[in-house]
N, C-alpha and C positions, 0 to 999 in steps of 0.2 A: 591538453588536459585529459587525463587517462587513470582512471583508478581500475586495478587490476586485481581480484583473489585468485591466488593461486591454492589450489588444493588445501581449501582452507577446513581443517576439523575442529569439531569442539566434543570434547567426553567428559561428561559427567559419573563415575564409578563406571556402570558395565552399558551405562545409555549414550549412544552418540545422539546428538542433538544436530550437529553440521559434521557431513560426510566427504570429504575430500571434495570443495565445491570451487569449481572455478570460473570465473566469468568477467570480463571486461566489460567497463562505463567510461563512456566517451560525451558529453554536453549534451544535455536532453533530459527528458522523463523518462523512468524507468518505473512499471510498476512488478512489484514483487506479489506475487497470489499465492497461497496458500491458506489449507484447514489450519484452526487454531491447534497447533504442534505439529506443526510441518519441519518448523525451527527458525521461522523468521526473524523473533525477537533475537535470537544469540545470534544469528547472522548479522546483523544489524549493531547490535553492542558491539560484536566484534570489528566492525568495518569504523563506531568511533572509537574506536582504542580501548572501550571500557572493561571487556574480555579479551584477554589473551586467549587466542587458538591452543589447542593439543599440538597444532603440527598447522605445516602453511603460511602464507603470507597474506598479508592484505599491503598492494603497496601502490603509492601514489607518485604517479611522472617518475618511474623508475626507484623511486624513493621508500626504504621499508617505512611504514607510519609509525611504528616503534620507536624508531629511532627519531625520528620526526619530533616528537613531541608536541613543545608550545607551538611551533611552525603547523604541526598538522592541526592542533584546536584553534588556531586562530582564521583556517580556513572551512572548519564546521561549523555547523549548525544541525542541531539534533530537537526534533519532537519525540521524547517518549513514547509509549501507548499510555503508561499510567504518569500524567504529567500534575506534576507538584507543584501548588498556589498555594498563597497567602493569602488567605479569606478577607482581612482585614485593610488588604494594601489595597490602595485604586488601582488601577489599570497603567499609571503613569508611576507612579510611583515603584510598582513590580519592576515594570521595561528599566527604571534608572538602577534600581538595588542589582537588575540581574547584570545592567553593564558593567557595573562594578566589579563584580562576579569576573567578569569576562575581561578585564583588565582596561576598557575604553575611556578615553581621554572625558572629562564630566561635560564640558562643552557639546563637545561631539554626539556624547549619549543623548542629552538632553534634544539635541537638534532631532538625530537619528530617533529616536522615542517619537517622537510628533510625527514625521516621515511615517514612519511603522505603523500607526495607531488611526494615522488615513486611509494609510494602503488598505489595511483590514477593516478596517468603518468601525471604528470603533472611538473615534475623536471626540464624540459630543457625549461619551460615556466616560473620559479618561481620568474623572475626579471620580466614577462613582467607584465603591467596594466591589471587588471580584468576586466576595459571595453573593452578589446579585445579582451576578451573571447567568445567561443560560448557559447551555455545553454547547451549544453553537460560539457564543461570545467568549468563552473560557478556550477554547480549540482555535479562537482566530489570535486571543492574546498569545496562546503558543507559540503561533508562527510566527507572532512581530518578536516573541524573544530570540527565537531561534535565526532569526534573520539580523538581529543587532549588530553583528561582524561583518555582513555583506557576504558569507560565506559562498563557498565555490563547491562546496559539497553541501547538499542538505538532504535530511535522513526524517525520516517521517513512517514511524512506528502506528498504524492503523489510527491514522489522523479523525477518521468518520464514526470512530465506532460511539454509538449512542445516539446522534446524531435524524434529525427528522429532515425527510427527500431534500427538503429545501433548501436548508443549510449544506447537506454532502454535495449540491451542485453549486450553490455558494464556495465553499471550500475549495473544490476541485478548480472552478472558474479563478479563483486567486493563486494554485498552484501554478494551474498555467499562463498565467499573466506575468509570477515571478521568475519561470524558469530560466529564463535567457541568459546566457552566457554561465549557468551551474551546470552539476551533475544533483538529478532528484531521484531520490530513489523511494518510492513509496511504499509500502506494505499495505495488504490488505485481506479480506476477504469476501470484500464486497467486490464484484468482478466491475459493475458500472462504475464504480471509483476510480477504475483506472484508464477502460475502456476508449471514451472519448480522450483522452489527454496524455496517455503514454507514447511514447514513441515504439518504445521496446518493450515487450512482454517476460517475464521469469516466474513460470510456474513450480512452485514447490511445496514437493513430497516425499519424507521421511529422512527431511537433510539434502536432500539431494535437487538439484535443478533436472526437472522432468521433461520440461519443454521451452522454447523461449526462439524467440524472436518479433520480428514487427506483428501487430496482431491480424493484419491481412493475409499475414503467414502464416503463423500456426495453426490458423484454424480448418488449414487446407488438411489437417491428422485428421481430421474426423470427416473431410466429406465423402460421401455416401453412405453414413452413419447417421445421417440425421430424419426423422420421419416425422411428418402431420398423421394422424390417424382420427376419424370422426367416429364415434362410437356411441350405441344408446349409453343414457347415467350410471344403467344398474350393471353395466358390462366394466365399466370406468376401474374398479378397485380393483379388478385383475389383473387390468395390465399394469396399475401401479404396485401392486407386488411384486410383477414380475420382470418389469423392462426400469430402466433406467428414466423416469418420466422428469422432466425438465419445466416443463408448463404444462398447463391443465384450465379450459376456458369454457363455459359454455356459452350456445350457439345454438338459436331456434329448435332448442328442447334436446339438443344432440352434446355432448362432449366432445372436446377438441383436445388431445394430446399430442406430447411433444416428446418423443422418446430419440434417445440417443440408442444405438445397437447397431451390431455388424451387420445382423439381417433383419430383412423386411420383420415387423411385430404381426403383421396380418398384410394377405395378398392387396387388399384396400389401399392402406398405407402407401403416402406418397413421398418420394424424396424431398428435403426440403434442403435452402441453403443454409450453412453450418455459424455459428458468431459461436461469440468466446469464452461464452457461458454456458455454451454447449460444450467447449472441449477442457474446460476447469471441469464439468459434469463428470466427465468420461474419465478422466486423470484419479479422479476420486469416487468412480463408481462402487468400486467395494465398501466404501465407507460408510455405506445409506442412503437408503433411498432421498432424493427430495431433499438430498446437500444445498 
């Protein structure tokens, strides 16, 4: 199992949005990082057939997905970012209407609906109305829809966002419970969303894949780049104008920062070990402080 882009573009008039990006998915989690317009969403439509590329391929087991067609949507499964309910439908009711959607046998869906609706804990809700869900409970019916085919690819468009601590570890904990035997490719911009549970890292900036691999990996870009600094309060707001500050804690009357930089911020400053919050920091330094 092998989904491949090949220099894939997308151009909107004089905007590139995806820049000649290429990158192989093989069985696993994959999280995609980036700022919001980095271009993950058209990456992402693009990989379900929904946008056609400027230029490039998106192709599965040697297979263009173009051409593919019903063969490639029948092995998807896509969560939007901006994912569309029926206020009105229950929970059971949505999962049967979308299988129908999706061509499945009514038996099956009906079976598979219940399947779904436990996985995501959501069984002892599945008569009540979707408007009275929270967006934790509205973002796990997603995933039972988007899982209705048993798909081999799933695509998950900033699955967390809105979302309170509790629930995004809920979530993430049922990503990887379902991964086995798919390819998941998640987007985000929460960096802990992906953290614990990707296999593979793809960070991306202005179209383009900026860094990527396992995340024990990448984070080796930035070591000797990372620094603890203890500093009095009233000393505190200079260096957060000036250095790239990542955290910020206070500590028996002292402040504790957390700055990313080439060089030492003050001879004090001690090296610290780098994660991957620290190197999404760095990737998008210029974009503002305290990203």
């Amino acid at each position: 199992m092998e989904l491949r882009l090949d220099r894939l573009t997308k151009e909107y008039g004089s905007k590139i949005a995806v820049d000649e990006l290429s990158a192989v998915m093989n069985q696993g989690v994959y999280g995609l990082l980036g700022a919001n317009g980095a271009g993950k969403t058209t990456l992402m439509r693009m990989i379900c057939d929904i946008l056609r590329p400027t230029t490039g391929e998106v192709i599965y087991d040697n297979c263009n997905i173009s051409e593919m067609r019903e063969e490639y949507r029948n092995i998807l499964g896509y969560l939007p970012q901006d994912f569309g309910y029926y206020p009105n439908f229950t929970a059971e009711k949505f999962l049967l209407y979308m299988s129908s959607l999706k061509g499945l046998e009514r038996q099956f869906a009906r079976q598979r609906s219940e399947e779904l609706l436990e996985l995501v804990g959501l069984s002892q809700v599945k008569g009540k109305k979707i408007g009275t869900f929270s967006g934790g409970m509205k973002q796990r019916l997603g995933i039972a829809q988007a899982l209705l085919n048993n798909p081999k690819i799933l695509i998950l468009d900033e699955p967390t966002a809105g979302l309170d601590p509790k629930e995004r570890v809920r979530f993430r904990n049922l990503i990887s419970a379902i991964s086995q035997n798919k390819i998941v490719l998640l987007s985000t911009h929460i960096v802990s969303d992906v953290e614990y549970i990707a296999g593979h890292i793809f960070v991306m900036r202005d179209g383009k894949i900026m860094s990527q691999g396992r995340p024990e990996e990448i984070v080796k870009e930035v070591e000797g780049c990372v620094w603890e600094l203890r500093v009095p309060a009233k000393e505190a707001d200079h260096y957060i104008a000036s250095y790239n500050v990542g955290n910020l804690r206070n500590e028996d009357g002292m402040c504790v920062l957390r700055i990313i930089s080439g060089e030492a911020p003050d001879k004090s400053a001690l090296q610290v070990k780098p994660n991957l919050e620290d190197l999404y920091l760095h990737c998008f330094a210029d974009q503002g402080r305290g990203m």
